[in-house]
DRENRORO-990245 format. One line per 10 residues: number of its first residue (from 1); for each residue x, y, z of C-alpha. Coordinates in nm, 2 decimals. Example, Ala and Ser with C-alpha at 12.3 -4.5 7.8 and 13.67 -1.06 7.14 Angstrom:
BEGIN
1) 1.23,-0.45,0.78 | 1.37,-0.11,0.71
***
This chain:
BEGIN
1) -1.71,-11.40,-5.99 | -1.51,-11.53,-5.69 | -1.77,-11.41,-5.43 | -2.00,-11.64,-5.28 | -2.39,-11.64,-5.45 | -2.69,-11.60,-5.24 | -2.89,-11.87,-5.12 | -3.11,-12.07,-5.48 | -3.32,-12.26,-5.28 | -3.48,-12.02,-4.97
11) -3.60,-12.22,-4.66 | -3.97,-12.05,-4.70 | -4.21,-12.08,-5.01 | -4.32,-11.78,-5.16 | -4.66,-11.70,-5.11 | -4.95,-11.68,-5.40 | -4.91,-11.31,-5.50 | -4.56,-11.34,-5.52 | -4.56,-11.18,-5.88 | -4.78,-10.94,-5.76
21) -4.55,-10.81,-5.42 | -4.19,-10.79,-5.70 | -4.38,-10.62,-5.97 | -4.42,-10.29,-5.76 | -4.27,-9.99,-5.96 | -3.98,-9.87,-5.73 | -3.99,-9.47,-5.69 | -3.71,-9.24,-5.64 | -3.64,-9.20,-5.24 | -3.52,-8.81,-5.25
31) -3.67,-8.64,-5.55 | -3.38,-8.36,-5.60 | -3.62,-8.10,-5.79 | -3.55,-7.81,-5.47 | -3.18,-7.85,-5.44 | -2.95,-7.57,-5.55 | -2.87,-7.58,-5.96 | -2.48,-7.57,-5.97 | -2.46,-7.26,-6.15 | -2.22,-7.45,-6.43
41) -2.17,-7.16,-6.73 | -2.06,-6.90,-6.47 | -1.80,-7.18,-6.31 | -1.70,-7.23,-6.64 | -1.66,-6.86,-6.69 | -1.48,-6.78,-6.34 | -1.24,-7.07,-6.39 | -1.12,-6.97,-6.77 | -0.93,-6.71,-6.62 | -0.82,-6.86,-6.27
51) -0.46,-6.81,-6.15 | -0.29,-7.18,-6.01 | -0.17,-7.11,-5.65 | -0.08,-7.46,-5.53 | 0.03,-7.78,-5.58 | 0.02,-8.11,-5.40 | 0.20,-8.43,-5.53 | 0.05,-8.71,-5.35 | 0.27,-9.06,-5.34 | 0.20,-9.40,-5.38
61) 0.03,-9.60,-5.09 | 0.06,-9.24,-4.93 | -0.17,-8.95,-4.83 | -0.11,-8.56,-4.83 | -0.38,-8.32,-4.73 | -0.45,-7.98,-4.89 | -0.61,-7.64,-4.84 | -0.88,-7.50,-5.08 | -0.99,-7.15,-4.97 | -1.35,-7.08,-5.04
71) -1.38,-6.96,-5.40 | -1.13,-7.15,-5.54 | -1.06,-7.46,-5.74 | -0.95,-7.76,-5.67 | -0.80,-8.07,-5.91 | -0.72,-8.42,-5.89 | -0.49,-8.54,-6.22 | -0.38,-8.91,-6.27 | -0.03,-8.80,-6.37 | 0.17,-9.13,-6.44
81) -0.03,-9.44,-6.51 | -0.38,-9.54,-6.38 | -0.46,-9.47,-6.02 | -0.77,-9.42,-5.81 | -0.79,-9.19,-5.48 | -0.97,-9.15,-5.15 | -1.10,-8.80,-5.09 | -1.19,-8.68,-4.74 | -1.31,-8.33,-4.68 | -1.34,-8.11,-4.35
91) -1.46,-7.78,-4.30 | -1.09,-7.61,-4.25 | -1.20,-7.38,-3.96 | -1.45,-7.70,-3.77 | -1.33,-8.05,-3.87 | -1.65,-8.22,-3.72 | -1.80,-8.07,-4.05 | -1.71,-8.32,-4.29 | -1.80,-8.47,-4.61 | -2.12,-8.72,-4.54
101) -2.07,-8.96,-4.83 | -2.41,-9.17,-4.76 | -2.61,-8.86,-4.74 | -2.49,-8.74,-5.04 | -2.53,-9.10,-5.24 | -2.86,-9.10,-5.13 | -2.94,-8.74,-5.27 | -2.72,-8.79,-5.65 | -2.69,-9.16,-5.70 | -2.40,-9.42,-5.61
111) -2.16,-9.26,-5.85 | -2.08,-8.86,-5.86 | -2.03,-8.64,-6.19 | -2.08,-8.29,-6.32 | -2.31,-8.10,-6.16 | -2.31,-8.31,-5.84 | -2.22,-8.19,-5.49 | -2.02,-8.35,-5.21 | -2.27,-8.25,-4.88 | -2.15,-8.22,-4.54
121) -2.26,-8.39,-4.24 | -2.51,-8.30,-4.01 | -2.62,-8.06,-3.83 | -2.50,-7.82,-4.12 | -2.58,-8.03,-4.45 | -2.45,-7.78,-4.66 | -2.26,-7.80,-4.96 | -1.87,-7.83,-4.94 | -1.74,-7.86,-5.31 | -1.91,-7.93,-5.61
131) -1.79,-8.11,-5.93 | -1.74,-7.88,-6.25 | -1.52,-8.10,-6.48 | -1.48,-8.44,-6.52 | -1.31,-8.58,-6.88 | -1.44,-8.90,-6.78 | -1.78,-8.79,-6.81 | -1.80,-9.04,-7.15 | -1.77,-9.36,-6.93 | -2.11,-9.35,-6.78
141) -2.22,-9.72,-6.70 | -2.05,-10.02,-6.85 | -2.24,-10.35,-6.94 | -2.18,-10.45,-6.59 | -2.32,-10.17,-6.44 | -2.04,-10.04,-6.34 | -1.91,-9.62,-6.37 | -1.65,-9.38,-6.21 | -1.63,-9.18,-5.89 | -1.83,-9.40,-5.61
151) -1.98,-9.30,-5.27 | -2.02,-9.66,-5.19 | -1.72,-9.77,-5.10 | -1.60,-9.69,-4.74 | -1.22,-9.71,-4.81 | -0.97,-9.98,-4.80 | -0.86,-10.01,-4.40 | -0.68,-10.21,-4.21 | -0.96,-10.36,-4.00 | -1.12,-10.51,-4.28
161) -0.82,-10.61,-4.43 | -0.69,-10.74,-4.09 | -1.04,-10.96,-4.10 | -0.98,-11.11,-4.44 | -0.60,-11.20,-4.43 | -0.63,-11.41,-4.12 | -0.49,-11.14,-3.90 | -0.24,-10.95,-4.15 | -0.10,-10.63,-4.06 | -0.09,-10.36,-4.31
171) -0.07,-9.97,-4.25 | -0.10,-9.86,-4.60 | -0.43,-9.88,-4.70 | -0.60,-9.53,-4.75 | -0.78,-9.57,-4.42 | -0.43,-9.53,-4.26 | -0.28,-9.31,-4.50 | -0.56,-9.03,-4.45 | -0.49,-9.09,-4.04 | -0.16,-9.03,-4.09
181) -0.17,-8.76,-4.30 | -0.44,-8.56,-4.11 | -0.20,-8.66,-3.78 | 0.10,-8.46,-3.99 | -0.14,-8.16,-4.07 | -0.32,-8.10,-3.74 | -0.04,-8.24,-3.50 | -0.28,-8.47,-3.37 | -0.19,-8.79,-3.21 | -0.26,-9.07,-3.45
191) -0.56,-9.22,-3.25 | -0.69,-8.88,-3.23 | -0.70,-8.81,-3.61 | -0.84,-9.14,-3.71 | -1.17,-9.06,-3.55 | -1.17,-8.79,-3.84 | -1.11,-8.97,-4.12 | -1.46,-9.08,-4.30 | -1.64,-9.27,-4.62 | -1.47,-9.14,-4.89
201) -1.51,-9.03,-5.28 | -1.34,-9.32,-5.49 | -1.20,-9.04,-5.73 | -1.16,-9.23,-6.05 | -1.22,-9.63,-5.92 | -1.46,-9.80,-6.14 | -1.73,-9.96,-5.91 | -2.09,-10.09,-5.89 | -2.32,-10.39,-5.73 | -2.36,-10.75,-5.87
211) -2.72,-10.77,-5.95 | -2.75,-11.13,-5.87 | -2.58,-11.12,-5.55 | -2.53,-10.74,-5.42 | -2.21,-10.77,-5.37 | -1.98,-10.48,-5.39 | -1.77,-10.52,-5.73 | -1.46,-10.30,-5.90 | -1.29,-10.34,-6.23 | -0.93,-10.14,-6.36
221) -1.01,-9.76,-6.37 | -1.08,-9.60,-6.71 | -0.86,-9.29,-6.58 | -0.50,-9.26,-6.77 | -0.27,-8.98,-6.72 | -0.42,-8.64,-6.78 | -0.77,-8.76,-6.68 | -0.92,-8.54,-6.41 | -1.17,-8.45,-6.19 | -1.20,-8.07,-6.12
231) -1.44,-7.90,-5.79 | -1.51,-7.59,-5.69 | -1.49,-7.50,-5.34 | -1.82,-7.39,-5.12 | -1.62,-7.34,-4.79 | -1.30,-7.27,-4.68 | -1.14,-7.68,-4.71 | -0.90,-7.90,-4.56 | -0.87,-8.20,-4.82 | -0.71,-8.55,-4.78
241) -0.64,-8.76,-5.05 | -0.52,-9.11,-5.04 | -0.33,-9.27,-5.37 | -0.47,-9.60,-5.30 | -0.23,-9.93,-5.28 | -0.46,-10.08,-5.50 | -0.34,-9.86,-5.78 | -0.61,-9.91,-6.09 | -0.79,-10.16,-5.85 | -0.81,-10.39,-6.11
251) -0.76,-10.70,-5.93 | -0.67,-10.62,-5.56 | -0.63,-10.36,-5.28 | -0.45,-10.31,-4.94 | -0.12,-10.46,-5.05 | 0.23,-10.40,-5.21 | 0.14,-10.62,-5.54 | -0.06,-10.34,-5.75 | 0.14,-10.13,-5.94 | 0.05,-9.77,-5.78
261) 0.13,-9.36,-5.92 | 0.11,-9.05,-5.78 | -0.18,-8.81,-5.82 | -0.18,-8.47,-5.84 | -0.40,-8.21,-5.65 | -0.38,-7.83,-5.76 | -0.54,-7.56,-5.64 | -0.66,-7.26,-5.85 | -0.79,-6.89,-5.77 | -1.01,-6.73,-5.98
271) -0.94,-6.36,-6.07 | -1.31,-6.23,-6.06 | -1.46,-6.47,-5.80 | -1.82,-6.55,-5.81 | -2.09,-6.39,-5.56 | -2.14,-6.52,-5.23 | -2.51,-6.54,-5.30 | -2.45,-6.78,-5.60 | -2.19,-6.99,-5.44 | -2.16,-6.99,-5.04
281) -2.36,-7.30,-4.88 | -2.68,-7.18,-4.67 | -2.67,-7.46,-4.45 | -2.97,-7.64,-4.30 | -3.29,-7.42,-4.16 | -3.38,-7.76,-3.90 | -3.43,-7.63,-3.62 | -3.29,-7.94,-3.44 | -3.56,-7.94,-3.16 | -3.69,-8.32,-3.29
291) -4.01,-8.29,-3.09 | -4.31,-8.51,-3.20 | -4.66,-8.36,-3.19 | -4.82,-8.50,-2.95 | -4.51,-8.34,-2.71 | -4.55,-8.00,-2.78 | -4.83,-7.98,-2.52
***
């Protein structure tokens, strides 16, 4: 590992019941047992049947965004060689709905798979898409500790990138791509679009913690052409995805050195759609009045 460990000898001694304080079984922080049970089988059944209406090839280093109508499916396909991608989501008709990627890590776990669904931010908290294929659903988690499809990672930018290179200047990492390609969609000035872009969905990037250290650690993707990732859509969707300069982000991100490919997005109708009642998001009951107890008086 080329990162820097933690500290082996800690400036305070550890008290006598030391063993006692680390041997605490840890619990789960949001048992999931009430959330709504993605309906897989009739997905499944809907989708067999569903009609391809669009198509969005998205380039290297590059970003394209996308519309998925409410009802419909969408895909990601690493066509040419291994890639990973940045997904952003909005709510098409209210872009200050958007896809809350810490919300929903906290409620299905650092990395996303079947059955799993990408939330939106508050006040609505509602589902936007959820995930109904996935044909790397075999990887699970490596020896490292390591799997496919993160929330953790924010997205490559320039600011970070700007701190580590001793002041380089880069405009292609997928922090600027999705500005730039939500600029193009909305006719937004640039400035104005990046306060839109948000933490992302690595689609594909293979990602996980060091144990010893914490620190945020990738390998090369899994993903080979024809892998894909498949949702279905909750709302009525304006997507952005980024085909990271990192390419496989096996060894590096936010420069020109990584080989990079396209990815593909398509978009599919079904011919007998589902019911509203099984599929549209509810949307939080809060009443957003955040008024202790003892203030109600």
């Amino acid at each position: 590992m080329n990162h820097k460990m933690k500290p082996v000898n800690p400036k305070f001694t550890q008290p006598d019941d030391h063993a006692v304080r680390k041997s605490l079984e840890p619990v789960v922080c949001y048992p999931t047992d009430a959330l709504p049970k993605a309906p897989l089988a009739e997905y499944e059944k809907v989708r067999a049947d569903a009609d391809r209406t669009a198509a969005h090839l998205v380039a290297p280093r590059d970003a394209s965004c996308f519309e998925v109508p409410q009802g419909h499916f969408f895909r990601i396909t690493s066509v040419d060689g291994p890639q990973v991608g940045d997904l952003n989501l909005w709510n098409k008709t209210n872009l200050d709905e958007r896809f809350y990627a810490g919300k929903t890590r906290a409620l299905h776990g650092t990395h996303l798979g079947v059955g799993d669904s990408l939330w939106s931010s508050f006040p609505a908290m509602r589902q936007m898409a959820t995930i109904t294929e996935d044909t790397l659903d075999w990887y699970g988690f490596d020896e490292f500790g390591l799997s496919v499809h993160d929330v953790i990672g924010t997205r490559c930018d320039p600011y970070t990138h700007n701190l580590l290179s001793n002041g380089g200047q880069y405009h292609y990492c997928c922090h600027s791509n999705l500005t730039r390609a939500l600029a193009a969609e909305t006719g937004m000035p640039l400035l104005e679009a990046e306060s839109y872009v948000h933490d992302v969905l690595n689609v594909f990037m293979c990602t996980g913690f060091c144990r010893h250290t914490g620190a945020y650690l990738m390998k090369g993707t899994p993903a080979r052409p024809g892998d894909y990732l498949e949702f279905y859509a909750h709302m009525d969707l304006l997507g952005g995805l980024s085909a990271c300069p990192g390419g496989d982000c096996a060894t590096m991100h936010s420069s020109d050195q990584a080989e990079c490919s396209p990815l593909l997005v398509e978009v599919f109708k079904p011919k007998q759609p589902l019911p509203e009642a099984v599929t549209k998001p509810l949307g939080s009951n809060y009443n957003r009045q955040h008024i202790a107890d003892s203030d109600k008086n």
